[in-house]
N, C-alpha and C positions, 0 to 999 in steps of 0.2 A: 397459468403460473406453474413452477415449477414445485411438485412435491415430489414424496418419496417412489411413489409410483410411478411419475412419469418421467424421474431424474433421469434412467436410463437412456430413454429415446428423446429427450432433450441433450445431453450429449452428441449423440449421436444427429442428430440437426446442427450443433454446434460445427460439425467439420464442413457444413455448406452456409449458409445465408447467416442464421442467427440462432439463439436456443429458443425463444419464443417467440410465437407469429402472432406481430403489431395486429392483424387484422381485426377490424373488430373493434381499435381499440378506441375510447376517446383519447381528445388529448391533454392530455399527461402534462404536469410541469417539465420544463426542461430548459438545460442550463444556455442562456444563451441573450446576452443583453438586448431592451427590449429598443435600443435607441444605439447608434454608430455614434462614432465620435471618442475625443479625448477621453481615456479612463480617468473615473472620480480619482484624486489622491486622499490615500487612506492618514487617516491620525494615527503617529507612534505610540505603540503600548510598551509597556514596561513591560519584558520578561518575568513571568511569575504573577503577574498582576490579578489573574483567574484561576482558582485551584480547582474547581469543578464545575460541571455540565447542572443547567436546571431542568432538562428533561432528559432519563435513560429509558429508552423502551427496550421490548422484545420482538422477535417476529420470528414465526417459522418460513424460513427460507429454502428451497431445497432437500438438503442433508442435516440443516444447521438447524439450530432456534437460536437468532444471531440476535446480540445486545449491540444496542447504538444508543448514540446521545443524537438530539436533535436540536436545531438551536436554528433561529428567522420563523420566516412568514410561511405558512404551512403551502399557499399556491406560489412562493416564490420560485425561482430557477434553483435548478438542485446543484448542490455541488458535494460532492462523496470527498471525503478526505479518508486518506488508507496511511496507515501505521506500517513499522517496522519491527522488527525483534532486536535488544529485550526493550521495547516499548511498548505502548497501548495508545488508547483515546486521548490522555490526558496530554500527548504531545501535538494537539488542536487545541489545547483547551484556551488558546490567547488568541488563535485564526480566529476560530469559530463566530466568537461575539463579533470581531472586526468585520466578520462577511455577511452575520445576519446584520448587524446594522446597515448594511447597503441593500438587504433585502432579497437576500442570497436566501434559501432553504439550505442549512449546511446538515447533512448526515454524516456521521463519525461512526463507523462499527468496529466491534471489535475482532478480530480476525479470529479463522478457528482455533482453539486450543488457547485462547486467552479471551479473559475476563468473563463476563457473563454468556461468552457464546457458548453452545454446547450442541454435540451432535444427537438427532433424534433417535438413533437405533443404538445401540451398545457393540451392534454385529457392525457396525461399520467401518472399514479400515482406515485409520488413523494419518490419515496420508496427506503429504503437505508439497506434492509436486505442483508445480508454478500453474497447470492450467486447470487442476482442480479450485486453487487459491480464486485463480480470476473467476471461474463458474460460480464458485459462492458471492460473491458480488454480482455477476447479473443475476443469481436467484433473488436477490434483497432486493434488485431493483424492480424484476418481478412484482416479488410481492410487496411494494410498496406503492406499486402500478407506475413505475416512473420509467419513462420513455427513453430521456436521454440525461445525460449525465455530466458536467464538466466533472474527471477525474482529477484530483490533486494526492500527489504521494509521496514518501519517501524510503528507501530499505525495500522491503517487503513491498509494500504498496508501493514504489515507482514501478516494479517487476509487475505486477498486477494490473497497472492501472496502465502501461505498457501493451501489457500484454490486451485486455480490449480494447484499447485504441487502434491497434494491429489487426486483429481479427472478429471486433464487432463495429466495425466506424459509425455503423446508423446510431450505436447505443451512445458514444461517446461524444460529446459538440467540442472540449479541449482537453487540453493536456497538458498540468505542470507535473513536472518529473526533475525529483531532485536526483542528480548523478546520471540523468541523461537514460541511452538506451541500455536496460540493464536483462534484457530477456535473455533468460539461462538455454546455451547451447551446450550440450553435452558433451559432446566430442572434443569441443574447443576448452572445456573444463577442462580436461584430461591432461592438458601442455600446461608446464610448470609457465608461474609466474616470476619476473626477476625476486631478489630475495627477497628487498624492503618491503615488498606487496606480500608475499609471503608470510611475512613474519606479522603483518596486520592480519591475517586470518588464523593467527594461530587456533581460535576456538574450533571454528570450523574442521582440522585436523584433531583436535580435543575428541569433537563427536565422534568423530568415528573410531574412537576406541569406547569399550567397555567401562573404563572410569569416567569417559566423558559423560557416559549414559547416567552412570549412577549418579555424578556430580548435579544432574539436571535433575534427577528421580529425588534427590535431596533436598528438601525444603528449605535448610540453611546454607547447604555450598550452592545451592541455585541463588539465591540471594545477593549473599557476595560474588559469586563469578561477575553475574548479569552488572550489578555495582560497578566490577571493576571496569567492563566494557566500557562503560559509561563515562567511565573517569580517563580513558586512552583514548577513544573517538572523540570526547569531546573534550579536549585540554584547558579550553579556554575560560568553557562554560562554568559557571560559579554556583554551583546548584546546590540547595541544601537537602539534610536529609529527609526531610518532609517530602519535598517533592518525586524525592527516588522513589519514594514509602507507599507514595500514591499508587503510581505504575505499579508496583514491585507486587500490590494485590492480585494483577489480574493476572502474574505467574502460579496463584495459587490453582488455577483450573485444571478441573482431574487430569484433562488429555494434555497438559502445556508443555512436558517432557517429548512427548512422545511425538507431537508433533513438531517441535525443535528440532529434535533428532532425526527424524524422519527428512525434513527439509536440508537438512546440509550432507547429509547422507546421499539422498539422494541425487544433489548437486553433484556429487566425487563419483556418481554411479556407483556405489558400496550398497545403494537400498534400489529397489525394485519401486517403480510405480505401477500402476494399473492398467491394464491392456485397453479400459473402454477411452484412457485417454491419450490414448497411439496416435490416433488422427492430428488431433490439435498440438502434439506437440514434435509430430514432425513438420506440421505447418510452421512450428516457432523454430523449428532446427533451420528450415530456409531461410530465415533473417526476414520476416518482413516488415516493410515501411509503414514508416504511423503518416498519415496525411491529412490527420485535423490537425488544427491550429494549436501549436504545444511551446510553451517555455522552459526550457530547461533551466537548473541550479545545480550549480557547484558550491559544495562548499570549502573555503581554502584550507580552512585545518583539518578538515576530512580525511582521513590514513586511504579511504578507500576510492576516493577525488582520482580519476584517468588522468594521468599528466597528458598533457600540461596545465590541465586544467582551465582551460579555456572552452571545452565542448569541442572540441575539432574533431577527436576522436571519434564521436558519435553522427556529427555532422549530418551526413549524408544517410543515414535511419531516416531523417524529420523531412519529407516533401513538401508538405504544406506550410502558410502562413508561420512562422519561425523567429522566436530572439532564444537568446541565451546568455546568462547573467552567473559572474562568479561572488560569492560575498567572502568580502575578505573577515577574518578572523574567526570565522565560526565553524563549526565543526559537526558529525554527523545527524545529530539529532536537530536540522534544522529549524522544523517548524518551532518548535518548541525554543530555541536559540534565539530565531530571529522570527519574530512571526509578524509584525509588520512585511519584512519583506516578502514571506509566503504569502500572505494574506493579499499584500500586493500583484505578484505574481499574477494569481487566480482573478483578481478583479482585471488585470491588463491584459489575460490572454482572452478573454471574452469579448474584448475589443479590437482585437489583431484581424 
């Protein structure tokens, strides 16, 4: 497993086969239906219908002591759900029962720099480049001894869960990814987008000034910005303030600023990432193909939805076994929007 000791030259394995050698190992739960055929259809849940998780553990992972909720049958097939920013956990928290009821093991952690995660050194750099993100997940999987993984994500976690799909295939059995292939290439960051895309990222350009930083270092203008996001990505969505309030806890984590900042910073090339992660992320500079079996989501009020919004764009990323599904009216924070249909997703790509 991966600790802090041997994170280094786990990385550095990372640029060849995997970060950790199966050998050895038994086996593992892992995501992947134990019978072919028609996927079960799931029952519609009512949005909001679940306000929290009945198990949250801990685990040192890596760099991390990563909090997760955990929800099904503890030998069941695993399936990782990965959050976005400003989100957390709680936008599983309507998949989660849907998929343990079918006997899914669902893990939901929290990513670093939110909620109960936290990094075990204090000297550690604060850093939130796309393929340190994905290394903290296979640390978790690691140490939870779990082999393979169907990843489902969105924001954040599509980019992550993306991102092993691509460069670990043994760890990963599928792949839903809302908004398709979203692995950050730097170079191509650099070229302006037309304006209306543009003007949807306005925070992104926030960060990278000095008032942005503080705005985020601020416990109350952190609050309302993230709010506001919330209220422009997803137009439709009718959400009250209880539920914002929920998430809204897991921005109180010491590093959550700094890791914010660091990630979109980084995106525009303005912040520096880490030289041990050169390798892996010139591998992600070459565009590579995911070819396990992966379903994409779009969603139609999404400001940040690729036109046309049909998945065309990304098309030709996904080699393997492949659908692609837009849902109309709802907006970025999908799972949590529509989570019958996520939840759907995930059961039907196990079957593809």
């Amino acid at each position: 497993m991966i600790n802090r000791r041997t994170f280094g030259k786990a990385v550095g394995l990372a640029t060849g086969a995997t970060v950790a050698s199966l050998a050895g190992w038994q086996a593992f739960p892992s995501a992947s239906a134990t019978t072919r055929g028609a996927a079960p259809r799931l029952p519609a849940v009512t949005p909001g219908t679940h306000t929290s998780f009945a198990s949250l553990k801990q685990v040192k992972a890596g760099l991390l002591d990563i909090g997760y909720a955990e929800a099904g049958p503890a030998r069941g097939p695993v399936v990782i759900c990965l959050h976005g920013w400003p989100y957390d956990i709680h936008s599983f928290v309507d998949v989660a029962p849907l998929l343990a009821a079918q006997g899914y093991r669902v893990i939901v952690p929290y990513l670093r720099g939110h909620g109960t995660t936290r990094f075990l050194s204090s000297k550690t750099f604060r850093n939130a480049q796309q393929s340190a993100i994905a290394l903290d997940i296979i640390a978790l999987m690691d140490a939870l001894k779990i082999d393979k993984a169907l990843l489902a994500g969105f924001d954040w976690g599509s980019r992550t869960a993306d991102i092993i799909a691509a460069l670990w295939p043994q760890r990963c059995m599928a792949l839903v990814s809302v908004s398709g292939y979203v692995i950050t290439n730097l170079e191509a960051n650099l070229e302006p987008l037309p304006p209306k895309a543009e003007y949807a990222w306005w925070y992104q350009y926030y960060f990278a000034t000095e008032r942005g930083r503080k705005a985020m270092e601020d416990k109350s203008k952190r609050h309302d910005l993230n709010r506001l996001v919330w209220d422009t990505v997803s137009p439709t969505w009718d959400f009250d303030d209880a539920t914002f309030n929920r998430t809204a806890a897991a921005f109180d984590n010491p590093d959550y600023a700094a890791i914010v900042i660091h990630n979109y910073r980084w995106r525009l090339s303005l912040a520096d990432g880490e030289r041990r992660y050169d390798g892996l992320e010139k591998r992600l500079a070459d565009r590579p193909v995911i070819k396990v079996p992966t379903i994409t989501l779009d969603a139609e009020r999404d400001p940040f939805t690729a036109p046309p919004g049909d998945g065309s764009s990304y098309r030709n990323m996904f080699t393997g076994p492949y659908e692609h599904r837009t849902l109309a009216g709802i907006g970025h924070n999908l799972p949590q929007e529509a989570p019958t249909a996520f939840a759907q997703a995930v059961v039907d790509v196990d079957h593809l």
